[in-house]
C-alpha positions in Angstrom: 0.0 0.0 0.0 3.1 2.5 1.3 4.6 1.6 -2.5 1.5 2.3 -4.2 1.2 5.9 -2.3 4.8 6.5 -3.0 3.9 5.9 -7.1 1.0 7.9 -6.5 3.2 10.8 -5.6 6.0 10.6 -7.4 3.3 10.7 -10.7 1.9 13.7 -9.1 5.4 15.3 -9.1 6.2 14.9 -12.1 3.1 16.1 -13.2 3.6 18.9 -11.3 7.1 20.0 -12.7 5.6 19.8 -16.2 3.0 22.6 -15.1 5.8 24.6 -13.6 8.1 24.2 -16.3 6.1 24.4 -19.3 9.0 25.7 -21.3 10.7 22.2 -21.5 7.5 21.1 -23.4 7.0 20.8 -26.7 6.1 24.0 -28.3 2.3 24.0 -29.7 2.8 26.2 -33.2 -1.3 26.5 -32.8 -0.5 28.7 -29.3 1.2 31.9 -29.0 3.7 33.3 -26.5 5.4 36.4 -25.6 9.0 36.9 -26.6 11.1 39.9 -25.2 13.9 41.6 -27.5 15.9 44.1 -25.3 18.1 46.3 -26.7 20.7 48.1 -24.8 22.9 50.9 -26.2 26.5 50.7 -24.8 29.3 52.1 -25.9 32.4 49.3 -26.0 32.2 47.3 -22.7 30.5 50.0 -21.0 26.5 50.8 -20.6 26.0 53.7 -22.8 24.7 57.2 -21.1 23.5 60.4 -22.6 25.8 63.6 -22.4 28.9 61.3 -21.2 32.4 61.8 -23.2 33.3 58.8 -25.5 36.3 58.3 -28.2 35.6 57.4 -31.1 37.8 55.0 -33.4 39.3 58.0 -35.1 40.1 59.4 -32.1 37.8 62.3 -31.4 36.0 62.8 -28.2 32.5 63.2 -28.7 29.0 63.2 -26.5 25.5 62.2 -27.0 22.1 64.4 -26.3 19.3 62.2 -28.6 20.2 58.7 -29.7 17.2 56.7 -31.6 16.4 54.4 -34.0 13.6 52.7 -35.8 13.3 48.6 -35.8 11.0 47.2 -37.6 10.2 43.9 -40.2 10.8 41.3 -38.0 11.2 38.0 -38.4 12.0 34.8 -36.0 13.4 31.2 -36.6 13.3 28.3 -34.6 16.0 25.8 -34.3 14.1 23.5 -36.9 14.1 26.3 -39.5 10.0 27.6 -38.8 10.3 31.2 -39.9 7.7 33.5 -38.0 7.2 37.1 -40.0 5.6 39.4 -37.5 2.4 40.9 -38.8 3.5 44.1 -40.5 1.2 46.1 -38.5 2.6 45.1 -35.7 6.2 45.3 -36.5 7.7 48.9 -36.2 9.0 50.0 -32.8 11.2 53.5 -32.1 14.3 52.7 -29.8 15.1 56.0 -27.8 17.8 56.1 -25.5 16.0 58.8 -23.0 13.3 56.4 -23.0 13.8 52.9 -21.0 10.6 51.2 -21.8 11.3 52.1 -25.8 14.2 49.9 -25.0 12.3 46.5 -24.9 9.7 45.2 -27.5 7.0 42.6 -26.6 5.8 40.4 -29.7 3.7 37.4 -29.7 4.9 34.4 -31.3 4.0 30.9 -32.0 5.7 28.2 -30.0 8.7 27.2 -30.5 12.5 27.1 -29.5 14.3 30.3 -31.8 17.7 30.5 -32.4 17.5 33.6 -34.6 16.3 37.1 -35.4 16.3 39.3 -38.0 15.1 42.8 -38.6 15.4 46.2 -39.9 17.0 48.8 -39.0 14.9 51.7 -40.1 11.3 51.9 -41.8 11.3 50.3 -45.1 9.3 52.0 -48.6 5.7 50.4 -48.2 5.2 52.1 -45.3 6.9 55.3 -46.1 4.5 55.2 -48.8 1.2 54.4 -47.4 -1.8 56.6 -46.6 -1.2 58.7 -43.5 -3.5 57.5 -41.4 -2.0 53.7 -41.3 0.8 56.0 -40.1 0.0 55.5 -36.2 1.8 55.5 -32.7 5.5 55.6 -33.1 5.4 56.2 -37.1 3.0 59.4 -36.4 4.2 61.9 -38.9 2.6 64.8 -37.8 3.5 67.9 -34.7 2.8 65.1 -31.5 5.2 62.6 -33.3 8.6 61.0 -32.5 10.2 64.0 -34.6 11.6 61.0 -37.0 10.0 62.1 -39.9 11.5 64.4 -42.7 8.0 66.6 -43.8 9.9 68.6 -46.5 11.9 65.3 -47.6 8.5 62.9 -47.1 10.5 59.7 -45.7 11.2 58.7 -42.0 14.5 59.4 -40.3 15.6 55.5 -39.7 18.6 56.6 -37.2 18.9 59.5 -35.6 22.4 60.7 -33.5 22.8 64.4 -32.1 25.1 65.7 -29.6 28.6 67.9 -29.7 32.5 67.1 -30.4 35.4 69.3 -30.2 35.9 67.8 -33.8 33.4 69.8 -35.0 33.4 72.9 -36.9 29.5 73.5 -37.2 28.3 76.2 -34.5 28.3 75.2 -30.7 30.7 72.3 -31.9 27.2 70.2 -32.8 27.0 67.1 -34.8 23.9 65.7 -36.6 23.5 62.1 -38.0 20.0 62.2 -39.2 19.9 58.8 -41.5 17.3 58.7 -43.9 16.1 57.6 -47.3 14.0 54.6 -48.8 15.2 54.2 -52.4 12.8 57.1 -53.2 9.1 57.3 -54.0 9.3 60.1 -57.4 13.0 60.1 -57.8 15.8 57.3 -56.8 17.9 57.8 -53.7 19.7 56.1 -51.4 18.3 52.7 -49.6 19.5 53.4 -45.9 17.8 50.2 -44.6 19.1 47.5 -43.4 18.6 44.3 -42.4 20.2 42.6 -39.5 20.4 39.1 -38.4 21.4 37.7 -35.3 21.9 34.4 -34.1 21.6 33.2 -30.8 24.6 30.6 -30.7 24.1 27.9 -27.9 20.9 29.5 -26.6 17.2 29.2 -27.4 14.4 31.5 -27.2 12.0 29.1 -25.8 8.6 30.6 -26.1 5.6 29.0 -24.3 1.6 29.9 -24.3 2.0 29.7 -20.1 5.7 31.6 -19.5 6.4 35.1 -20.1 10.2 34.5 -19.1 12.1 34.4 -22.6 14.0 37.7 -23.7 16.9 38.3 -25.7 19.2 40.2 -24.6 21.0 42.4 -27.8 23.3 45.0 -27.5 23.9 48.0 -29.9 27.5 49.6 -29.7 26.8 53.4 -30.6 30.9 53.2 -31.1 30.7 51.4 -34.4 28.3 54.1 -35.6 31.5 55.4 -36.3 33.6 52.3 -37.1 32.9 49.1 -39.2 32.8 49.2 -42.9 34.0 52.5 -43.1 35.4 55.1 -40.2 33.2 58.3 -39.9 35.3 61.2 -38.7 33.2 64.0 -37.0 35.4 66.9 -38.2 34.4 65.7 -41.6 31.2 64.7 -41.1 29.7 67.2 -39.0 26.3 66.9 -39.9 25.0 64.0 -42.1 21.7 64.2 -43.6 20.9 63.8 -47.2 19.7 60.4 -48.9 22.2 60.8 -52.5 24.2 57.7 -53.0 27.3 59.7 -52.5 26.3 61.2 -48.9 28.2 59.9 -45.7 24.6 58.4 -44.6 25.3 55.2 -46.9 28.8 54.9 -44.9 27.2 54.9 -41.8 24.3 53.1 -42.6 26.9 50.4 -43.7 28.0 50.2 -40.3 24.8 49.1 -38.8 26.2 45.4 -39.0 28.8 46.0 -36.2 26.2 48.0 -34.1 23.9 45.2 -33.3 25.1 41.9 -31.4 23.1 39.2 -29.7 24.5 38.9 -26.2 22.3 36.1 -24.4 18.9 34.8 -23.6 17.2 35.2 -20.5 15.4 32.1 -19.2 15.9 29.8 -21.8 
């Protein structure tokens, strides 16, 4: 009878550590979960802070006042190759330094273990395109907006850097990175999109119906802004903001691959 009881329990158990660890389950692809993408600016191995002196890789001390970028178009795999596009509607987010909750997105998946995202780093032509009024929340274009959005150029400002350098020659020693253009809607210009993918290595995104504890943890290095496929130089570059294929916005654009790096997954 004592065996029997001790079965008995031992079921119950077990049971019981499926309910509590529903993440080690199969994923359901018919159920959705939330998954987490945090992104946090740092600059090198250090957390990145507004109006704080930083080197860049040509050697010019500079500071930050307004760092932000759009990410949008994004897309998931699992470790068996599912892809999962996020709904376009639901797929354009405004990461702004002076704003912590901008800093990490919520999207519901299906099931599944990931092991990769990619996504855009700005706001691609559709939607630069569309009618104004599918232009909502962070993609508002008019006076209550996120003041990413060129009104005499029509197209959305995918990056946006201000702040001031001793490199500088403008007034006040200011620089402005103001990184636009779609490929052009009338008249070609530059594409300054870009996509970026990311894998996760070793870890998984597991995403589960009943757990809200997956989030992946990516950070963006606002010193390669300045480094990567080409070096930007601040006394050159003072302000950057047309959308020809010969402006410095291409270059730095370029460098949006070395900005972005997957740095773990929490609670997989």
């Amino acid at each position: 009878m004592k065996f029997k009881y001790f079965i008995f329990l031992s079921t119950l158990f077990l049971a019981s550590a499926c309910v509590r660890h529903g993440h080690d389950l199969e994923p359901d692809q018919t159920k959705k979960g939330k998954l987490e993408l945090k992104f946090d600016n740092v600059a090198g191995a250090t957390n990145f802070a507004l109006s704080t002196n930083y080197t860049n890789a040509v050697g010019e001390t500079f500071k930050v006042d307004v760092f932000k970028y759009y990410i949008s178009n994004l897309k998931l795999k699992t470790e068996t190759g599912m892809v999962y596009t996020v709904p376009q509607d639901e797929s354009y987010f405004l990461i702004d330094e002076s704003n912590i909750t901008s800093q990490k997105i919520q999207i519901q998946i299906p099931e599944g273990n990931y092991s990769e995202v990619t996504f855009m780093v700005g706001v691609d032509s559709l939607r630069n395109t569309m009618d104004i009024s599918r232009r909502i929340g962070v993609l508002d274009t008019g006076a209550g907006g996120s003041g990413m959005y060129w009104s005499w150029n029509s197209g959305y400002i995918h990056f946006k850097m201000e702040g001031s350098s001793t490199a500088s020659t403008a007034q006040n020693n200011a620089f402005m990175y103001h990184i636009g253009g779609f490929g052009g809607y009338s008249s070609g210009t530059a594409n300054n999109t870009r996509l970026v993918t990311l894998l996760f290595g070793n870890d998984r995104a597991k995403v589960r119906a009943d757990h809200d504890d997956s989030s992946v943890h990516i950070l963006v290095d606002i010193l390669n802004v300045f480094a990567g496929t080409s070096n930007i130089s601040i006394a050159t570059n003072a302000t950057v903001m047309g959308t020809s294929l010969s402006s410095p916005a291409v270059s730095i654009a370029n460098n949006y691959s070395r900005m972005f790096r997957f740095d773990h997954v929490h609670g997989h």
